[in-house]
C-alpha positions in Angstrom: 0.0 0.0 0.0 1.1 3.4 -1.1 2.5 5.6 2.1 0.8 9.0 2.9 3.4 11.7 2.4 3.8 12.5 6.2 4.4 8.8 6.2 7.4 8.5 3.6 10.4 7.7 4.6 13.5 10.9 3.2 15.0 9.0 -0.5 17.0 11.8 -0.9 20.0 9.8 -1.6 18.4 7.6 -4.3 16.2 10.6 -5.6 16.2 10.9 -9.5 14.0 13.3 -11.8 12.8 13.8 -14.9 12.1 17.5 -14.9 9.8 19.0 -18.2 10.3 22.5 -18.1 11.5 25.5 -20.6 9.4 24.1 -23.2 10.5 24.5 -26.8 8.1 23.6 -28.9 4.9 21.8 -29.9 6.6 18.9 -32.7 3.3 16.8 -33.8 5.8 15.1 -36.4 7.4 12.4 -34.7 5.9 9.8 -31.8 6.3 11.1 -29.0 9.6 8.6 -28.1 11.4 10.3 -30.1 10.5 14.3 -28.5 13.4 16.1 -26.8 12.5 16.4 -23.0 11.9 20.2 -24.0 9.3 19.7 -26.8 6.1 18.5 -26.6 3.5 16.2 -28.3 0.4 18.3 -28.0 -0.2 21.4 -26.8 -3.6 23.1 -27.1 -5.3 26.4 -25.1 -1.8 26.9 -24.1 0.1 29.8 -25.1 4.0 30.1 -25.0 4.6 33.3 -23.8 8.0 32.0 -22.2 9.9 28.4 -21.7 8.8 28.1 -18.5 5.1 30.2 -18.8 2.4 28.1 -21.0 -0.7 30.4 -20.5 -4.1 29.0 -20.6 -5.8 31.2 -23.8 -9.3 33.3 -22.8 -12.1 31.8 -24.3 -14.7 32.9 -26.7 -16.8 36.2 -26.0 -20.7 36.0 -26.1 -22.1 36.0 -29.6 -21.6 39.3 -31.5 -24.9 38.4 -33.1 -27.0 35.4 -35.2 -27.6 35.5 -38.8 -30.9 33.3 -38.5 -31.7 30.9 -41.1 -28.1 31.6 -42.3 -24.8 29.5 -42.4 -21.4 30.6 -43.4 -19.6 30.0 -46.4 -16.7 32.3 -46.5 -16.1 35.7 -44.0 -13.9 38.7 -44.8 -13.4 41.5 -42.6 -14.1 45.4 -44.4 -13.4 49.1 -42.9 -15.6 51.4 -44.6 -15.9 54.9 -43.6 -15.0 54.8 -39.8 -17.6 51.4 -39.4 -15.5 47.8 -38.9 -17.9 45.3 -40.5 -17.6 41.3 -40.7 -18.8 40.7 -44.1 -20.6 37.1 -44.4 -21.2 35.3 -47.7 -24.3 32.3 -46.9 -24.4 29.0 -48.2 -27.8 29.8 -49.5 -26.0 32.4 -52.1 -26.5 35.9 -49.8 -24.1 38.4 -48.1 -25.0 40.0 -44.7 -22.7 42.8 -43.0 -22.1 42.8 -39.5 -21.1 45.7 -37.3 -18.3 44.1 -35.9 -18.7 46.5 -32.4 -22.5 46.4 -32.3 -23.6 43.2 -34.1 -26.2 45.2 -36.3 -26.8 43.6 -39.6 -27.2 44.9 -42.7 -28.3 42.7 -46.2 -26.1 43.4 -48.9 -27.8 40.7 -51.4 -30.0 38.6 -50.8 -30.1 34.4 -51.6 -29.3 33.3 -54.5 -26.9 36.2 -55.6 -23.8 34.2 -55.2 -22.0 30.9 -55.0 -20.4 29.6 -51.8 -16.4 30.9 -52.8 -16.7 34.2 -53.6 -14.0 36.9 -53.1 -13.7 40.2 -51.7 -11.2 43.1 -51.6 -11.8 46.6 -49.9 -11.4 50.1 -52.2 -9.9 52.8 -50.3 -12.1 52.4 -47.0 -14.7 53.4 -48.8 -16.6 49.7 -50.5 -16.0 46.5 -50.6 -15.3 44.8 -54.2 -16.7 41.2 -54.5 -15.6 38.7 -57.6 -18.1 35.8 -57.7 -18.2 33.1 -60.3 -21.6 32.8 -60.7 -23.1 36.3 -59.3 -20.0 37.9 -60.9 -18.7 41.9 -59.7 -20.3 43.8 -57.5 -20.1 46.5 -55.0 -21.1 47.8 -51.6 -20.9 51.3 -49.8 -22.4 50.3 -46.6 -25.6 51.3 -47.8 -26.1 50.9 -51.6 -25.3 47.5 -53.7 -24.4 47.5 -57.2 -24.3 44.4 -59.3 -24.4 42.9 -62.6 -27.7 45.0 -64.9 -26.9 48.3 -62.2 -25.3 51.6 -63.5 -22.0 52.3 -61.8 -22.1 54.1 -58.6 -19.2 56.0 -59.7 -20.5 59.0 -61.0 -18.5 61.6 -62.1 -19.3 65.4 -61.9 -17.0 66.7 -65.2 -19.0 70.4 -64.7 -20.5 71.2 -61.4 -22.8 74.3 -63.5 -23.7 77.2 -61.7 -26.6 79.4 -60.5 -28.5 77.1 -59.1 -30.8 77.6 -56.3 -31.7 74.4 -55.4 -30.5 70.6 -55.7 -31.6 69.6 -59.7 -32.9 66.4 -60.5 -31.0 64.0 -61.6 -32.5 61.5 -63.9 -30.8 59.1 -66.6 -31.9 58.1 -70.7 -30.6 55.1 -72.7 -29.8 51.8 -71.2 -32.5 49.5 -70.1 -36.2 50.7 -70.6 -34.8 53.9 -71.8 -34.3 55.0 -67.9 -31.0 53.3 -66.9 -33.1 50.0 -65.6 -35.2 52.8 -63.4 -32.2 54.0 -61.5 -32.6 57.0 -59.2 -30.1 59.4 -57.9 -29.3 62.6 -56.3 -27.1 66.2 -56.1 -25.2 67.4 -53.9 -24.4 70.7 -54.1 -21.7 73.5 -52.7 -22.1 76.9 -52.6 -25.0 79.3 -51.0 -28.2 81.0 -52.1 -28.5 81.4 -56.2 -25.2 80.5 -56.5 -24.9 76.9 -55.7 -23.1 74.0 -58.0 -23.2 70.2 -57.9 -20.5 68.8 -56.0 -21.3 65.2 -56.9 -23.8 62.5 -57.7 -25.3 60.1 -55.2 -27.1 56.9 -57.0 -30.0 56.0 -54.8 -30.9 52.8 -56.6 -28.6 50.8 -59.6 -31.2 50.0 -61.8 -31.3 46.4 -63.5 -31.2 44.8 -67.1 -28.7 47.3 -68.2 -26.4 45.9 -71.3 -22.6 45.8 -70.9 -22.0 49.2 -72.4 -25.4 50.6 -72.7 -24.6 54.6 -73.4 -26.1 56.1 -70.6 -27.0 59.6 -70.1 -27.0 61.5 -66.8 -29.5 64.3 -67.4 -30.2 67.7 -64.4 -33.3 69.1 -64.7 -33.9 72.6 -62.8 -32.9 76.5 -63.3 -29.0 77.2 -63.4 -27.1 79.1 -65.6 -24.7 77.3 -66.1 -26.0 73.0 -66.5 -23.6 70.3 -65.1 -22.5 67.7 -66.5 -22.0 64.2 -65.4 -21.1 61.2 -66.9 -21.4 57.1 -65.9 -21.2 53.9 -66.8 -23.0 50.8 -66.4 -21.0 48.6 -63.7 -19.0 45.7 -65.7 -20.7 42.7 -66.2 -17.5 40.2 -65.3 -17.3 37.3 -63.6 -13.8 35.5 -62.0 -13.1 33.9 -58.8 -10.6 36.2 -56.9 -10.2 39.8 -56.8 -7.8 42.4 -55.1 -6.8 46.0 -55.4 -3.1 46.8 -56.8 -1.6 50.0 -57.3 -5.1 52.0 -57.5 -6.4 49.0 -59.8 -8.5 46.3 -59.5 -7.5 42.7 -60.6 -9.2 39.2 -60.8 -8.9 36.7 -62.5 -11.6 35.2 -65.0 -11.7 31.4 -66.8 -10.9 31.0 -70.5 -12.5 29.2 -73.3 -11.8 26.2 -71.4 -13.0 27.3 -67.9 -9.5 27.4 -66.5 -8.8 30.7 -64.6 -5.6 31.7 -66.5 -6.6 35.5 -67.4 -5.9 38.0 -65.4 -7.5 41.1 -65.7 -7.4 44.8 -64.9 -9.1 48.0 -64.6 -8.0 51.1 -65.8 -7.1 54.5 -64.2 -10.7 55.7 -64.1 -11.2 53.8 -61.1 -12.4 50.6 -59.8 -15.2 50.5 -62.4 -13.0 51.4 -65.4 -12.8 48.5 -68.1 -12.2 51.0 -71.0 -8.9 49.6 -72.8 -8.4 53.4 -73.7 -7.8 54.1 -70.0 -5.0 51.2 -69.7 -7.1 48.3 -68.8 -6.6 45.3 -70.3 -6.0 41.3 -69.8 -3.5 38.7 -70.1 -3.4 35.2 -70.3 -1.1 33.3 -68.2 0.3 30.3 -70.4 3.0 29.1 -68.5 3.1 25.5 -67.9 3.4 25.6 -64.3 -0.1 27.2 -64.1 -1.0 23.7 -63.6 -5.0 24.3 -63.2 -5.1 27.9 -62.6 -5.3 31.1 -60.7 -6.2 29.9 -57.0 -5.9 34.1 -55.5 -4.7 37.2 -56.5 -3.7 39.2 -53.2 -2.0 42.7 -53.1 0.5 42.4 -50.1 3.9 43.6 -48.8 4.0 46.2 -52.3 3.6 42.9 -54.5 1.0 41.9 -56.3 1.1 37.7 -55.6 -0.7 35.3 -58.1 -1.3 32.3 -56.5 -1.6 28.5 -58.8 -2.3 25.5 -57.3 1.0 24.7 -58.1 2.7 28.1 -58.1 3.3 31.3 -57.3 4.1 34.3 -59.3 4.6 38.2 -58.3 3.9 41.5 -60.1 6.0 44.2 -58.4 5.2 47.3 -60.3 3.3 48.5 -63.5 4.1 51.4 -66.0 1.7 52.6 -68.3 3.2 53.8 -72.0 0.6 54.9 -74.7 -2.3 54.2 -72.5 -1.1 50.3 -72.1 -0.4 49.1 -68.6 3.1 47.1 -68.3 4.4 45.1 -65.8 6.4 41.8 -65.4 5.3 38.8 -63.9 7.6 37.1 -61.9 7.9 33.1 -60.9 8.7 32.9 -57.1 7.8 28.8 -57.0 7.2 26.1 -59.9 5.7 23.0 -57.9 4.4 25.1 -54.7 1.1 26.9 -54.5 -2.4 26.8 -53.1 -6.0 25.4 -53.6 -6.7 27.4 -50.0 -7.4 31.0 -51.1 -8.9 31.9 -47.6 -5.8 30.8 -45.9 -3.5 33.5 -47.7 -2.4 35.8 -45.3 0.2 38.4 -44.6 1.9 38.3 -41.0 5.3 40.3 -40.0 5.9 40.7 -43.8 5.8 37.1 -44.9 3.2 35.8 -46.6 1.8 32.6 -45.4 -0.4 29.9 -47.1 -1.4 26.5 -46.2 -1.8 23.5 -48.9 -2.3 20.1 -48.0 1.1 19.9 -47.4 1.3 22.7 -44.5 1.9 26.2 -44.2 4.4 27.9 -46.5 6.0 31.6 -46.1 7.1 33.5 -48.8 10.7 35.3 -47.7 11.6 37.8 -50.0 12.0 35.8 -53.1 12.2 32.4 -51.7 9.1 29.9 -50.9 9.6 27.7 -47.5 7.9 24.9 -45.6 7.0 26.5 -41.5 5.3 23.8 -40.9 7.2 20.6 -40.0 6.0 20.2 -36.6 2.5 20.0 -38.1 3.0 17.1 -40.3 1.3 15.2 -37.6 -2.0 17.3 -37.8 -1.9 17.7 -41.2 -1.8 14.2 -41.6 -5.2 13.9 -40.2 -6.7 16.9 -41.7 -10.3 16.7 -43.5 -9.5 19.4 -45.9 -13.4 19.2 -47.4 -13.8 22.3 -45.3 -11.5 25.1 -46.6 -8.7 26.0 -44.4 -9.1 30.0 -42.9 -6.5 32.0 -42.0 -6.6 35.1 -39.4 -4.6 37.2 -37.4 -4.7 37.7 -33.7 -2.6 39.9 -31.3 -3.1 37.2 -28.5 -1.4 38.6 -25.4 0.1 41.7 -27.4 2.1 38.7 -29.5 1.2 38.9 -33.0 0.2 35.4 -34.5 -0.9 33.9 -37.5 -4.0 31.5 -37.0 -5.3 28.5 -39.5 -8.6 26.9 -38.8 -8.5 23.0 -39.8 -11.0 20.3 -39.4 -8.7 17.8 -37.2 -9.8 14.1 -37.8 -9.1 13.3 -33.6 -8.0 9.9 -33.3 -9.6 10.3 -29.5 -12.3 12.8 -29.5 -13.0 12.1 -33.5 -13.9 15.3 -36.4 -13.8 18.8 -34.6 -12.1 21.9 -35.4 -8.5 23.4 -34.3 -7.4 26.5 -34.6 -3.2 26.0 -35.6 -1.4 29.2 -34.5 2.0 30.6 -35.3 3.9 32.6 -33.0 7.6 33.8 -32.8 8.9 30.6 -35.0 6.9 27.8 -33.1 3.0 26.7 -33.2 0.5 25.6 -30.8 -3.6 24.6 -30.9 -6.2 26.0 -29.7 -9.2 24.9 -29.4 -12.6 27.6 -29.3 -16.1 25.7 -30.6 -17.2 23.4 -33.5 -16.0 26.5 -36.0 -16.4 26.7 -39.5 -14.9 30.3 -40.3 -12.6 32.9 -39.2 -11.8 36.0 -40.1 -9.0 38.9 -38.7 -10.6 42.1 -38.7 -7.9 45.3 -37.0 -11.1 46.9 -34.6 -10.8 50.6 -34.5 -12.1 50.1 -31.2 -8.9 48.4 -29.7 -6.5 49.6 -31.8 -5.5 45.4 -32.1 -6.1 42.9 -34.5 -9.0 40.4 -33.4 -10.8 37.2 -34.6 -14.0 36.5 -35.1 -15.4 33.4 -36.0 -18.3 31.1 -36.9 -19.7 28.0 -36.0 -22.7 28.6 -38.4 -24.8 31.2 -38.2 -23.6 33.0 -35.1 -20.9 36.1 -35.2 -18.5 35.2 -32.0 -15.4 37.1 -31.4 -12.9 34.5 -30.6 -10.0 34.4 -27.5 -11.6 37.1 -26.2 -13.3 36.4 -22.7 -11.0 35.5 -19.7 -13.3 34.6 -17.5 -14.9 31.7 -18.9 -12.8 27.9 -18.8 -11.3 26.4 -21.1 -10.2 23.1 -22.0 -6.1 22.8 -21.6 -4.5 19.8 -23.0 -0.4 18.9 -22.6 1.3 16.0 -23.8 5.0 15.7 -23.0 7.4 13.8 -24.6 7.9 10.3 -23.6 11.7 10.1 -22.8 14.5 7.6 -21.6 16.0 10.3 -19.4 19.4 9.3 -21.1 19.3 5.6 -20.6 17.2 3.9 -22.6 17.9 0.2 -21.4 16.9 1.7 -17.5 13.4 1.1 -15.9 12.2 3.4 -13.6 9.6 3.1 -10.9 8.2 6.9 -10.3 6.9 7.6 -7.1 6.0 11.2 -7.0 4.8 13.5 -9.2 4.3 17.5 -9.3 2.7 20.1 -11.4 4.0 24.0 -10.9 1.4 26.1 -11.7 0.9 30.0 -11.7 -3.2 30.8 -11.0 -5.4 33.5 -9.9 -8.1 31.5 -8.6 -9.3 27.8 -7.7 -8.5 25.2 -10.5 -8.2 21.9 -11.2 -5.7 20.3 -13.1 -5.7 16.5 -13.9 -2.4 15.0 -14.8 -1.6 10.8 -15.4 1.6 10.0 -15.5 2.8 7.7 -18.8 5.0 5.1 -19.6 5.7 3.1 -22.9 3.2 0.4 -20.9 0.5 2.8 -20.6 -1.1 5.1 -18.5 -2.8 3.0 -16.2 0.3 1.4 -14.6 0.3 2.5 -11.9 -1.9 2.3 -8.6 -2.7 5.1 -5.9 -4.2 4.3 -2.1 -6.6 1.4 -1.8 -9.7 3.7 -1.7 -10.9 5.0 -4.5 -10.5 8.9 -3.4 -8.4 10.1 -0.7 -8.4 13.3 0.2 -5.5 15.5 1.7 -4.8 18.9 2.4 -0.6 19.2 1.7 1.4 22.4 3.7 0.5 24.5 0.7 -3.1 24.6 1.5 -4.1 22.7 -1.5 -6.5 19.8 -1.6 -4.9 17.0 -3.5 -7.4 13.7 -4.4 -5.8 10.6 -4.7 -7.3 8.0 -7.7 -7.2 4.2 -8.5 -7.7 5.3 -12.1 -4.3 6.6 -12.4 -5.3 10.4 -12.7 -4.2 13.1 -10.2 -6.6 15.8 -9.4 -5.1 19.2 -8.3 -7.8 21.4 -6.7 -5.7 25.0 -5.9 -7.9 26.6 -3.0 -5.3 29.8 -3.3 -3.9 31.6 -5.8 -0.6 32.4 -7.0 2.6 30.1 -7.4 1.9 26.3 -6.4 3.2 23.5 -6.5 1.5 20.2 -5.4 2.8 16.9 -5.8 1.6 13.7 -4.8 2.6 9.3 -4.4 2.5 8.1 -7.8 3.1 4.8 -9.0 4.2 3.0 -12.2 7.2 1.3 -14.9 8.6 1.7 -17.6 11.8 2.5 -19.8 10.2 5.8 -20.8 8.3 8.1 -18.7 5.7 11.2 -19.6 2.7 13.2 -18.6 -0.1 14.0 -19.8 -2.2 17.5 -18.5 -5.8 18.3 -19.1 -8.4 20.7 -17.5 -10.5 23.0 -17.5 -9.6 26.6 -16.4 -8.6 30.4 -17.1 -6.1 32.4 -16.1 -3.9 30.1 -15.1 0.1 29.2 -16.3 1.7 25.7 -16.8 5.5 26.6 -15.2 7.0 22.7 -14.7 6.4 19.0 -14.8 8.7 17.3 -12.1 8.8 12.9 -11.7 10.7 11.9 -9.1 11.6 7.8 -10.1 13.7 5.4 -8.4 16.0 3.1 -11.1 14.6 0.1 -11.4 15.5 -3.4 -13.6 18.2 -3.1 -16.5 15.9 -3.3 -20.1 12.8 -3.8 -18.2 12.2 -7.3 -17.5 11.0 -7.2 -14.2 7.7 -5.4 -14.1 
């Protein structure tokens, strides 16, 4: 029978310890034999702040909002005007923007409008830009949406007139029904009295069934002496499947003949509704043969313009424009590395980082590299029928790149983790059953957050530390040096930094399992140790931890077991609380273990 502790006998003198402390790194790529003693197999809702400082992650805040009936495809973040939306494209086809401080939602199209992998871009904080296979380009200001049939929105005043004394109408001929499609918009005027002018042209409604280049008029009825003049376009009527803005252009890339996305397209210098090859814009076809399927992305980032294949990746650093034709060179960074994964592109501490099914890959200047190795285990096991998302986060002022995978859990089976990069090493995290996330840099904290989505809920994620969360920590399973040793442990400890009552449960491993060894007789037996911490004892082989104070502890407890290699494994359910040490104190026991 095991001794109590003011029962045991001093084994100073034959005292040995395996001490797991200034952890490393999380390595998922190996078993975890053949760890270091200062990595560790699995580490999730723990954040490495320092080697000796594994901080339990806040949880998830209360949900921002719920789009009913709704459930998310694909979420981008926007800033337009001073307003930090969430912008949410549905599996049933619509788009709904979220107020990402109030929740308030706002329908941008309704069902139907577009497929589930759209694409969106922002233009100068002032709309976003969407690309969409099937619902093709469109537009939104935070109040008016402009799509395939609509007259542009980008209405420009060549003569603002003069002597009027009152806002004009403003109507439109040609186009659609002779009216534009019936679309409606307003003046807005400068100067005072009789002597006002239009400043510019608000469209109030888009219109519909307007012909790609239907000549439309923008006519001001009302007394002036001078009459302004305006002019507009109907919106371009493309379609493509990634968009983003370069060097005041837009760009997406549209499918061929064939349906293979190999053009790439741009606007011209009118603006982001400019097609007009007089004004620069124009096409090109992308032939080379490492363009195995496609474009995947086109993302403006770091000054570059990247063009991501599935199997590539190509840059544009500049353009020129000579006798209204807009130059550039295309660059080929990688010829047998690229991504399927648009919504895990990404910049972060100017890299650029993608996953494949592969792992995650930076881009460093000119060179393409593999981060990833110590997720070859995860990966391994990754369902990747739900599209890898990538975020940002500035989790304890540390700046960190996050990718949401479906993890196919050997243990717990299909759920979701959240892989984050930080300072050169990765951990897990682990925050609901999610299906999306998105960064979006609140004005409100001045820091880069995450929101994400199980569904049809808004949550901003790692957010709230006063709810629990579920801590997991695998160390390695090590030989201590001697391989051909067994050891018999016979106490184990935990140091902990908390704030308030936890509890921690911790088994202690060996290559012949966890359940080796055996505690007191009874199935619980409680004790209160000189720290003022209750410590339960359990035939099961788990140690439970309950820390009635805060601060710096360090519990230990009788533990029993065998083996050539010893571990631990930690799991709870807490907040606010650190992970400082692991400490197994072991006697030697039989050479190559052959006396159990």
């Amino acid at each position: 029978m095991a001794l109590l502790p003011q029962q045991r006998v001093s084994q100073i003198g034959d005292a040995k310890f395996i001490i797991f402390d200034d952890f490393a790194k999380m390595n998922t790529k190996v078993a975890r034999q053949n760890l270091s003693e200062r990595e560790v197999a699995w580490q999730e809702n723990l954040q490495p702040i320092a080697g000796n400082d594994l901080a339990a992650v806040p949880g998830p805040a209360t949900t921002l909002t719920t789009l009913a009936g709704k459930t998310v495809a694909r979420r981008f973040s926007a800033s337009i005007g001073t307003t930090d939306y969430i912008i949410s494209f549905n599996t049933d086809g619509s788009c709904i923007a979220v107020n990402a401080l109030t929740g308030a939602q706002s329908t941008v199209a309704a069902a139907a409008t577009f497929s589930t992998t759209p694409d969106m871009t922002v233009f100068s904080s002032t709309r976003i830009l969407i690309m969409d296979p099937t619902g093709g380009y469109a537009t939104w200001d935070g109040t008016l949406f402009v799509g395939s049939g609509g007259i542009s929105p980008n209405i420009v005043v060549t003569n603002g007139g003069s002597g009027y004394s009152a806002p004009p109408a403003v109507s439109f001929t040609g186009g659609a029904g002779g009216n534009a499609g019936g679309a409606t918009a307003h003046a807005v005027m400068g100067g005072s009295g009789a002597a006002q002018f239009v400043v510019s042209v608000v469209l109030d409604s888009p219109g519909t069934g307007n012909a790609a280049g239907a000549a439309i008029t923008v006519v001001f009825t009302g007394a002036h002496t001078t009459l302004a003049v305006a002019t507009v376009v109907v919106w371009p009527q493309v379609k493509g499947n990634t968009i983003d803005v370069f060097a005041g252009r837009v760009w997406w890339a549209s499918a061929n003949a064939a349906g293979q996305f190999r053009i790439l397209n741009f606007t011209g210098t009118a603006g982001f509704d400019d097609i007009n090859p007089a004004n620069a814009a124009g096409s090109t076809t992308i032939t080379d043969r490492d363009l195995v399927h496609g474009i995947t992305a086109v993302r403006a980032l770091n000054n570059f313009l990247y063009i991501f294949g599935d199997q590539s990746i190509k840059q544009i650093g500049s353009i020129t424009v000579q006798s209204s034709i807009t130059l550039f060179t295309i660059l080929t960074l990688a010829s047998d590395i690229g991504t399927s994964f648009l919504m895990s592109i990404q910049s972060y501490n100017r890299l650029v980082l993608f996953a494949n099914k592969q792992g995650v890959y930076g881009i460093f200047g000119a060179t393409v590299q593999k981060i990833s190795d110590d997720l070859d285990g995860i990966f391994e096991l990754t369902d990747f029928s739900q599209e890898p998302n990538a975020a940002l986060n500035d989790l304890n002022n540390i700046h960190c790149y996050l990718l949401l995978l479906k993890y196919l859990d050997p243990v717990a089976g299909s759920r979701s983790i959240v892989a984050i990069y930080q300072q050169n090493k990765w951990f897990l995290i682990s925050q609901g059953s999610l299906l999306s996330i998105c960064s979006v840099p609140l004005a409100s904290t001045t820091q880069v957050e995450t929101f994400g989505s199980s569904g049809a809920d808004v949550t901003q994620l790692l957010q709230n530390k006063s709810v629990n969360v579920a801590v997991k920590l695998i160390t390695s399973l090590t030989p201590h040096g001697n391989i051909v040793q067994a050891k018999k442990p016979v106490i184990s400890g935990i140091a902990v930094t908390t704030t308030s009552a936890q509890t921690l449960t911790m088994t202690l491993d060996t290559e012949n399992g966890s359940n080796s060894y055996q505690f007191a007789a009874a199935s619980v037996v409680n004790w209160v140790n000189n720290m003022g911490q209750l410590v339960q004892f359990q035939n099961n082989g788990l140690v439970n931890v309950n820390f009635i104070t805060g601060g710096f502890r360090f519990p230990k407890q009788d533990t029993e077991g065998y083996g050539k290699y010893i571990g631990n494994t930690v799991t709870g359910s807490v907040q606010n609380l650190s992970i400082n040490a692991i400490v197994n104190q072991y006697e030697e026991a039989d050479l190559w273990g052959e006396s159990p």
